[in-house]
SERO-4910 file (N, C-alpha, C, O; in steps of 0.05 Angstrom, whole numbers):
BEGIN
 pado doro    nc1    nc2    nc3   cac1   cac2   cac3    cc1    cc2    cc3    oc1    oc2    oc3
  Unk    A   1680   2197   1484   1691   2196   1511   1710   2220   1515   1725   2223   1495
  Unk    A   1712   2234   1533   1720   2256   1542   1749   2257   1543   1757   2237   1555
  Unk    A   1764   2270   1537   1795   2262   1550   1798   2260   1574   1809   2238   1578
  Unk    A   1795   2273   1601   1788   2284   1624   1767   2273   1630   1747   2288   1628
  Unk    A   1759   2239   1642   1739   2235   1660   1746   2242   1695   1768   2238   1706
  Unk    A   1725   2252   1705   1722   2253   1735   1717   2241   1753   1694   2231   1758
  Unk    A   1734   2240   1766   1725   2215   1793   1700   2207   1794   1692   2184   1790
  Unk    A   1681   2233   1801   1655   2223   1795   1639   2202   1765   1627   2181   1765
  Unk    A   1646   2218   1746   1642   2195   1719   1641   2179   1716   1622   2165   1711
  Unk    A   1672   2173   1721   1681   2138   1727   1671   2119   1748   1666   2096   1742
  Unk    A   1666   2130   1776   1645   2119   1785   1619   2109   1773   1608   2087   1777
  Unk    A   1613   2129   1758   1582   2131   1748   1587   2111   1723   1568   2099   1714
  Unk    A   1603   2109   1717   1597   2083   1696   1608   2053   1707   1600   2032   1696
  Unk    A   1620   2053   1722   1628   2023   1739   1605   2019   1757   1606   1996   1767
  Unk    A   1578   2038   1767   1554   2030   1774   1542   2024   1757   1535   2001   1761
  Unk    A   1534   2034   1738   1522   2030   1708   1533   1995   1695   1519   1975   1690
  Unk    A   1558   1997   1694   1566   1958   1699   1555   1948   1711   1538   1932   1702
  Unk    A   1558   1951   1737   1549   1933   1756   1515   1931   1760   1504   1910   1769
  Unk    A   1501   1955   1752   1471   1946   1748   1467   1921   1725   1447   1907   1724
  Unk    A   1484   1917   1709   1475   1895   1687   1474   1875   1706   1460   1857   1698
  Unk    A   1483   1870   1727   1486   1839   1737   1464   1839   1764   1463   1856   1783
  Unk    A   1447   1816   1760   1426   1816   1782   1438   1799   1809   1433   1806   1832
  Unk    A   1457   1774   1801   1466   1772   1824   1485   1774   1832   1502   1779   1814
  Unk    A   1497   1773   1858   1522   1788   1876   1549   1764   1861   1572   1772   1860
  Unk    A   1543   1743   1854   1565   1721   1840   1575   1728   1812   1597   1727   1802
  Unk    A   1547   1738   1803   1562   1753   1779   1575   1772   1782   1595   1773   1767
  Unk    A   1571   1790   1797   1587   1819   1804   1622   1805   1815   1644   1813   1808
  Unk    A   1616   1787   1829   1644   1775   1848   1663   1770   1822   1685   1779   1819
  Unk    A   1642   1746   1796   1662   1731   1780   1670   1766   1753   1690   1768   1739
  Unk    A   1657   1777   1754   1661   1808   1740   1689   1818   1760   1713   1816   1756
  Unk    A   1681   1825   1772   1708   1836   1794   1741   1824   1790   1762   1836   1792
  Unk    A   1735   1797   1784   1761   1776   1790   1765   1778   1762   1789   1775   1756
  Unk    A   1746   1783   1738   1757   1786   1711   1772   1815   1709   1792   1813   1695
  Unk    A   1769   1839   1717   1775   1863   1718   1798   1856   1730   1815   1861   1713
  Unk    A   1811   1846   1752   1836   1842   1765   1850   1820   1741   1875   1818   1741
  Unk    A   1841   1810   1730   1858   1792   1710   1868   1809   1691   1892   1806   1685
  Unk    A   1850   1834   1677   1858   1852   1662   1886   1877   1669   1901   1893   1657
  Unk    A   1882   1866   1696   1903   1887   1710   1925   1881   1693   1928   1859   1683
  Unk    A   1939   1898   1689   1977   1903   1673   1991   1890   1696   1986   1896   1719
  Unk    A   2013   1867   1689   2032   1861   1715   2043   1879   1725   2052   1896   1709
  Unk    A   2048   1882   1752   2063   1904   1763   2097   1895   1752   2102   1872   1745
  Unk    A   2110   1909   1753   2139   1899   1749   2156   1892   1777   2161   1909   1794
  Unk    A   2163   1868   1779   2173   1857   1796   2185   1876   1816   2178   1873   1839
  Unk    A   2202   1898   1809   2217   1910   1824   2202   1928   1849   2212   1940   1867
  Unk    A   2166   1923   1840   2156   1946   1858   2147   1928   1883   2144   1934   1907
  Unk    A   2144   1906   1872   2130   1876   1898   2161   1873   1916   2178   1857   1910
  Unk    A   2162   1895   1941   2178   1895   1966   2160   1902   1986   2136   1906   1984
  Unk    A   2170   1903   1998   2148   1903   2028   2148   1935   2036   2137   1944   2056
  Unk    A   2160   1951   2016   2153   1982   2022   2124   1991   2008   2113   2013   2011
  Unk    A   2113   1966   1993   2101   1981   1972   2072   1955   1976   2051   1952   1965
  Unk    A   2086   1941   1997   2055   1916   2012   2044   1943   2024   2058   1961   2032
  Unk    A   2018   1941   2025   1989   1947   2038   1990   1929   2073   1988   1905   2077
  Unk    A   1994   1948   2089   1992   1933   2119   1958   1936   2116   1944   1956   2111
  Unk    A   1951   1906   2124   1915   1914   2130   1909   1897   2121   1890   1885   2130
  Unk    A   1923   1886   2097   1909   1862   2081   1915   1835   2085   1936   1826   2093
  Unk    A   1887   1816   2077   1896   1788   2092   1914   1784   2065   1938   1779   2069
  Unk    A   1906   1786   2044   1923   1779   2028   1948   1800   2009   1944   1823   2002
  Unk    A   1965   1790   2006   1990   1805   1995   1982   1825   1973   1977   1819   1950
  Unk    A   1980   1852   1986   1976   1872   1959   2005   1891   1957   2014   1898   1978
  Unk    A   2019   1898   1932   2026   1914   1930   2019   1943   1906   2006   1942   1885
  Unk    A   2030   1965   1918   2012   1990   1914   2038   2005   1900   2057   2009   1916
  Unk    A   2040   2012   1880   2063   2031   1869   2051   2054   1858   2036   2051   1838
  Unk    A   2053   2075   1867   2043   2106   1849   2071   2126   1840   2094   2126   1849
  Unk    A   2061   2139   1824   2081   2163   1810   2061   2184   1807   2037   2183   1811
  Unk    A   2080   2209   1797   2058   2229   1785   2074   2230   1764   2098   2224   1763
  Unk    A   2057   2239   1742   2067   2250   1718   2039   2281   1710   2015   2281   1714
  Unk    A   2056   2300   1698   2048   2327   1694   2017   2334   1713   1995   2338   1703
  Unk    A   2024   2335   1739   2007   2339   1760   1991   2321   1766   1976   2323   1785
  Unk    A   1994   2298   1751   1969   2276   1767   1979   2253   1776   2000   2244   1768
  Unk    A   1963   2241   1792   1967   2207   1807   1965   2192   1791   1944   2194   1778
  Unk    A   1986   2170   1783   1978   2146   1764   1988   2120   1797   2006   2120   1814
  Unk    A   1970   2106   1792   1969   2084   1807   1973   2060   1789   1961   2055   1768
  Unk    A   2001   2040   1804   2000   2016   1796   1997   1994   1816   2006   2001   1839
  Unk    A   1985   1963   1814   1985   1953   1835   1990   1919   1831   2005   1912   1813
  Unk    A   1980   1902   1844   1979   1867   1840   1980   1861   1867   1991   1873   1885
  Unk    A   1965   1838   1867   1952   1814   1893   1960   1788   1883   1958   1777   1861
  Unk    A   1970   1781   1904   1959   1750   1900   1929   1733   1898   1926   1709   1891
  Unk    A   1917   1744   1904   1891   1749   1917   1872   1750   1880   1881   1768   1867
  Unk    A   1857   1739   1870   1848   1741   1844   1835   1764   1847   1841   1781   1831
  Unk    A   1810   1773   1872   1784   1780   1878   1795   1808   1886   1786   1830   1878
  Unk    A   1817   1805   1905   1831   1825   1910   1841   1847   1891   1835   1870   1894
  Unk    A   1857   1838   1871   1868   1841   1846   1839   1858   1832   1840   1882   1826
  Unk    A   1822   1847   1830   1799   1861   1820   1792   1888   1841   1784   1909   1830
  Unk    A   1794   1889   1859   1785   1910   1873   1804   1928   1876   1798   1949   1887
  Unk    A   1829   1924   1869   1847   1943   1861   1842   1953   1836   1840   1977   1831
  Unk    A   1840   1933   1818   1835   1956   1796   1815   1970   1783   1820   1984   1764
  Unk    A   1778   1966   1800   1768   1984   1804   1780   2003   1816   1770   2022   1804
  Unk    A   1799   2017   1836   1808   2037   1843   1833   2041   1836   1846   2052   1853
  Unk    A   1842   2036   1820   1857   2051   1795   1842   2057   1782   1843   2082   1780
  Unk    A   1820   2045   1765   1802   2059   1752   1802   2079   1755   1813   2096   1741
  Unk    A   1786   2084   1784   1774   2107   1781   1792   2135   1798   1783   2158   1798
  Unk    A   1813   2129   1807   1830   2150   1819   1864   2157   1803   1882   2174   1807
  Unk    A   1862   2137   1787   1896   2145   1769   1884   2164   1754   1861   2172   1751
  Unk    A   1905   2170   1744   1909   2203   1717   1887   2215   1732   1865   2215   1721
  Unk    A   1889   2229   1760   1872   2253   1775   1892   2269   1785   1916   2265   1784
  Unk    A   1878   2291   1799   1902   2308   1811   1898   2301   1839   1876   2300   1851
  Unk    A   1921   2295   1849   1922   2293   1880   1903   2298   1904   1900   2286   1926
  Unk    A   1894   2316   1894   1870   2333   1913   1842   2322   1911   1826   2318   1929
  Unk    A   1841   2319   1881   1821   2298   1879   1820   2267   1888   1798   2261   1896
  Unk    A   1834   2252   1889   1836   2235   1899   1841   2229   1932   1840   2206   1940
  Unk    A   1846   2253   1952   1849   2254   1964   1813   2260   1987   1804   2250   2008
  Unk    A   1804   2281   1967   1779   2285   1957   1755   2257   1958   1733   2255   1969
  Unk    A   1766   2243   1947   1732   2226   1935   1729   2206   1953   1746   2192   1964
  Unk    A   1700   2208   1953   1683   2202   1966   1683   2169   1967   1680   2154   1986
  Unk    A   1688   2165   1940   1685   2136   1932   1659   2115   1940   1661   2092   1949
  Unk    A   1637   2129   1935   1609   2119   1940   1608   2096   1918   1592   2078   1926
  Unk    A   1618   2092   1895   1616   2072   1883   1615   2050   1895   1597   2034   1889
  Unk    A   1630   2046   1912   1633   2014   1934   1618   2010   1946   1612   1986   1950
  Unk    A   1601   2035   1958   1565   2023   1967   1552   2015   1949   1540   1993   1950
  Unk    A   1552   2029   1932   1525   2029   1914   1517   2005   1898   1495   1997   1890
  Unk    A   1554   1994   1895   1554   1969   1883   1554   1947   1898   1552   1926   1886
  Unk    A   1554   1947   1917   1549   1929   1941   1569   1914   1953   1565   1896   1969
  Unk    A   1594   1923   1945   1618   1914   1947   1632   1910   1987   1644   1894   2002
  Unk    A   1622   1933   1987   1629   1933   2026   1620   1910   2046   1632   1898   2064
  Unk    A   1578   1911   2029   1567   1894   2043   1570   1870   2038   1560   1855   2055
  Unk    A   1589   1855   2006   1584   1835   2004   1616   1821   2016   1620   1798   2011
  Unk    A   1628   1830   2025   1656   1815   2029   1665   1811   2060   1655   1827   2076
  Unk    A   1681   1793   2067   1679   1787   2095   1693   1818   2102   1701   1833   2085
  Unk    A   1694   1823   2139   1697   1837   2159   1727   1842   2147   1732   1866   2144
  Unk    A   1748   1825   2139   1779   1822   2136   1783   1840   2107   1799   1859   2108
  Unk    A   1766   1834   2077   1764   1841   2062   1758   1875   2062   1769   1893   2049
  Unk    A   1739   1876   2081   1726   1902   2089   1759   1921   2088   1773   1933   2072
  Unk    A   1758   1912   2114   1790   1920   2121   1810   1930   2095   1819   1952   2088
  Unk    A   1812   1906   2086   1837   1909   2067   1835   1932   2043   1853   1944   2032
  Unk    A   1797   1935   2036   1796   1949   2017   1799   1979   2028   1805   1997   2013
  Unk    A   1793   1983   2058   1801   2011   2073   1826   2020   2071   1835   2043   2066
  Unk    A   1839   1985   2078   1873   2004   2069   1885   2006   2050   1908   2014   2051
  Unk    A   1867   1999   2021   1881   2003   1992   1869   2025   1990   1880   2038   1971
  Unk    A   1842   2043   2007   1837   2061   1994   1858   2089   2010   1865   2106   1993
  Unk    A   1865   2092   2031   1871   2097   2047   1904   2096   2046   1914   2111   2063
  Unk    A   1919   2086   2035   1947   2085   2018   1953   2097   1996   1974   2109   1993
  Unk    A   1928   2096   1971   1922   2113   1955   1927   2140   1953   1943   2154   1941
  Unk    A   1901   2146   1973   1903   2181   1988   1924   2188   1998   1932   2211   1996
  Unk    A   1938   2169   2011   1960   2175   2032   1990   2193   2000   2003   2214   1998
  Unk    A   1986   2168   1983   2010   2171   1957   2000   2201   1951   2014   2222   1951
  Unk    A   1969   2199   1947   1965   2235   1929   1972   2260   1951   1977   2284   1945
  Unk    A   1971   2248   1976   1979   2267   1991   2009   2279   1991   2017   2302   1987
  Unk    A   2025   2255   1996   2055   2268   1986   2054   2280   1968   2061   2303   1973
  Unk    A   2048   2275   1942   2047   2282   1911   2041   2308   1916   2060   2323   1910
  Unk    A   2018   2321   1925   2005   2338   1934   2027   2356   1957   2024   2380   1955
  Unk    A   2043   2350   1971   2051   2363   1987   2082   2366   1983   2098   2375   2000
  Unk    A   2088   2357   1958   2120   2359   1940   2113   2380   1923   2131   2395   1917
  Unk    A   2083   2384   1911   2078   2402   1889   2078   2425   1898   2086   2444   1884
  Unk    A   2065   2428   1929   2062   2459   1938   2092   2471   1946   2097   2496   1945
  Unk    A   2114   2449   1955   2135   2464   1956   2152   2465   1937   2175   2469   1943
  Unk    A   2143   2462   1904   2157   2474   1889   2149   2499   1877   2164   2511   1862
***
């Protein structure tokens, strides 16, 4: 394994997961195990600067950079939720801003993730991705003025 995987990569192997499973329940109860694996966020970041507006259920979103890249931290109340955050830490922490700002994030089609979750869910995963970008963007726009 590479030191340096790429947005793309990491995609490419969380599709490669998700082809092992033929139906959409396995992928759901896979998802909610990946959010269980999630690291607790530390209490101090769960304030309402760091809640996700968009979501039915309570997400909070904490990022830093360290030596040019985005590390993303997060937690839901939400089990299913929780899992779909940390497919996207997966695949967008330890990147450079640009990249993450950048990707495409076709993984969530491919895996069928968009089509399988209600209209609200839809939503909420737009605005975890979309808060994300928004963090690498500052990150990104603190770096050019030093």
């Amino acid at each position: 394994m590479s030191v340096e995987n790429s947005i793309q990569d990491i995609e490419n192997e969380i599709i490669e997961e998700f082809e092992l499973f033929d139906e959409w329940s396995a992928k759901y109860e896979y998802i909610i195990e990946l959010g269980q694996k999630l690291p607790p966020l530390d209490e101090k970041y769960k304030v309402d600067e760091n809640k996700i507006k968009g979501c039915q259920s309570s997400v909070w979103l904490n990022a830093y950079e360290k030596d040019g890249k985005v590390f993303f931290e997060a937690d839901s109340d939400s089990t299913f939720v929780k899992g779909e955050i940390a497919l996207l830490i997966r695949v967008l922490s330890d990147q450079k801003p640009e990249d993450v700002i950048n990707a495409e994030l076709k993984f969530i089609d491919v895996i069928g993730l968009r089509q399988h979750v209600a209209v609200t869910r839809a939503n909420g995963l737009a605005s975890m991705i979309k808060q994300m970008k928004i963090f690498a963007l500052g990150f990104q726009t603190v770096n050019r003025k030093l």
